[in-house]
N, C-alpha and C positions, 0 to 999 in steps of 0.2 A: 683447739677448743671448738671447731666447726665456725669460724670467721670467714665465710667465703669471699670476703673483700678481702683481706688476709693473704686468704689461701690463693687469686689471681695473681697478686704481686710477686709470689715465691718462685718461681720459675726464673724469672727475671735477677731476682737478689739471688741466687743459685748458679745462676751465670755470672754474674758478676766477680762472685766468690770465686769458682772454677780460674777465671781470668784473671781475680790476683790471686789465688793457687800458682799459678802459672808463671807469673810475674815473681813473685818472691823465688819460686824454684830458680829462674835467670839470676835473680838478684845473689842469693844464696851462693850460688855456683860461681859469680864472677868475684864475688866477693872472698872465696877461699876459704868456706869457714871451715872450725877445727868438724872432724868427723863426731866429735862428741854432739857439736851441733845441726849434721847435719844427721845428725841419728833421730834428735829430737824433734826437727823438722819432719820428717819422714814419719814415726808417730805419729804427729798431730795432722800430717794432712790425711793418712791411714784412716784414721780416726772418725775424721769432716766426713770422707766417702765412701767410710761404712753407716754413720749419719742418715746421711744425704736422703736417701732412697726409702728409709724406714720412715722419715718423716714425709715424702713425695706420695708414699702409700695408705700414709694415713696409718700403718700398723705400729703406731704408738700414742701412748697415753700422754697427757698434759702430763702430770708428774712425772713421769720419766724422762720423758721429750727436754724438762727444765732439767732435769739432774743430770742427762749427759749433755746439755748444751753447757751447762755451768763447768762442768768438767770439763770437757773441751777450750771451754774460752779460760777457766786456769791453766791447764795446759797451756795456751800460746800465751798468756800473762806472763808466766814461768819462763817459758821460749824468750820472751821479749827482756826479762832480766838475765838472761843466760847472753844473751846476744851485747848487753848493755855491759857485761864484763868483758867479755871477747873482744868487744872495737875497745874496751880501756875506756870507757864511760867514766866507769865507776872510781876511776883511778885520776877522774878532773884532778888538778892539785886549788882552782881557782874555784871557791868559798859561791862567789855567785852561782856560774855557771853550775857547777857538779849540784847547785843543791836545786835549780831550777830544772836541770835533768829530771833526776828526782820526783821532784814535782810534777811535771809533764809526762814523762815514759814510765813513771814506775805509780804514781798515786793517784793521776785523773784517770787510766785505765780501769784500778781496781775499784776504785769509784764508782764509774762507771758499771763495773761487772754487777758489782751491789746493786745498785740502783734497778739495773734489768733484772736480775731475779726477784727485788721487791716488785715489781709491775708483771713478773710471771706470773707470781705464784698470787699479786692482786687479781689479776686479769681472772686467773682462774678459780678464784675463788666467788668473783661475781659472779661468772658464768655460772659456776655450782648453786649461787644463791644462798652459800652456806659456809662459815668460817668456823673449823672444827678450834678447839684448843689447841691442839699442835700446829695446825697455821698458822695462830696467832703468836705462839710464842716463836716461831719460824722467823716472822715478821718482825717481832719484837727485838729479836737477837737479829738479823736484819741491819735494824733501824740502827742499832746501838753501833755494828759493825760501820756504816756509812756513817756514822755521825763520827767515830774516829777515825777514817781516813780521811774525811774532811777536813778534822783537825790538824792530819799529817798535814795532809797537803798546801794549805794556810802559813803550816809551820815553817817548812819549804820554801813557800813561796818571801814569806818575813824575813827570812836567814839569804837569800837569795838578794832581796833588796838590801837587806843590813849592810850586805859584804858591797853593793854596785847602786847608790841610789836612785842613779839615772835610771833604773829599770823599774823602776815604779810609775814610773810616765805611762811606760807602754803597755805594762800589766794591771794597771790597778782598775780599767773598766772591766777587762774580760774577769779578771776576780771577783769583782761585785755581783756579775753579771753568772759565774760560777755558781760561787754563794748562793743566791738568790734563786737559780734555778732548780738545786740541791732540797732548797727549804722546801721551796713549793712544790717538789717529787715528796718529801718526805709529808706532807700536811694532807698531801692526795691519800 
């Protein structure tokens, strides 16, 4: 959106990327995954830098710029559930842990993803100075989206302490402190 504070730091977070591109390739490869997954791997880093370059140029649009970064970061969300089968994640037999998996690798991510395209497509919409009816309902569905995976995640996180209660010592500031950050993204 023409941020040139913004737009300094992006070389740097593009390197960094590149370098754990990099890193995960190593990881990837010592780890033996099946070829289904390293097909999917190879897609999404494809993907990142054919990216990369069209946003470095400037020859793309706010709107677009969000809808394939969103696409891309589903994409590796996906990847990261594909990966959480393959090591036998999924397949915890112990109530706490699988469900605090869960909670961590599979719902603060997509949380997370939500939460950045609400602040995309805010961001961009201030710059516009103008919030059409389909950005709001954008928004709106959005909102509603993060407010139930937040509910996942809580859920989660409860079924997790139910099954082990001593882990509610250790989890219940960073939860609050979750929550809490969650609201105040959403009230923005």
């Amino acid at each position: 959106n023409g941020n040139e504070a913004l737009a300094v730091r992006r070389p740097a977070i593009r390197d960094d990327v590149l370098k754990a591109i990099s890193a995960a390739d190593n990881e990837l490869t010592k780890a033996k995954v099946s070829s289904a997954t390293q097909a999917s791997w190879s897609k999404l880093r494809q993907s990142w830098l054919a990216l990369e370059p069209k946003v470095a140029d400037r020859g793309i649009k706010a709107a677009e710029s969000t809808r394939l970064h969103t696409q891309l970061i589903s994409e590796q969300l996906l990847l990261s559930e594909q990966l959480i089968d393959e090591f036998g994640l999924s397949l915890d037999p112990d109530l706490d842990t699988y469900n605090l998996m869960r909670a961590t690798f599979v719902n603060v991510p997509w949380l997370a993803e939500n939460l950045g395209v609400m602040r995309a497509l805010g961001s961009s919409f201030l710059t516009q100075g103008a919030l059409p009816p389909d950005g709001r309902a954008t928004l709106v569905s959005l909102k509603k989206r993060v407010l139930e995976l937040k509910s996942e995640l809580f859920r989660n996180l409860d079924k997790a302490i139910g099954a082990n209660p001593a882990m509610k010592v250790s989890l219940q500031s960073r939860a609050t402190a979750v929550s809490a950050a969650v609201d105040s993204a959403l009230v923005m």
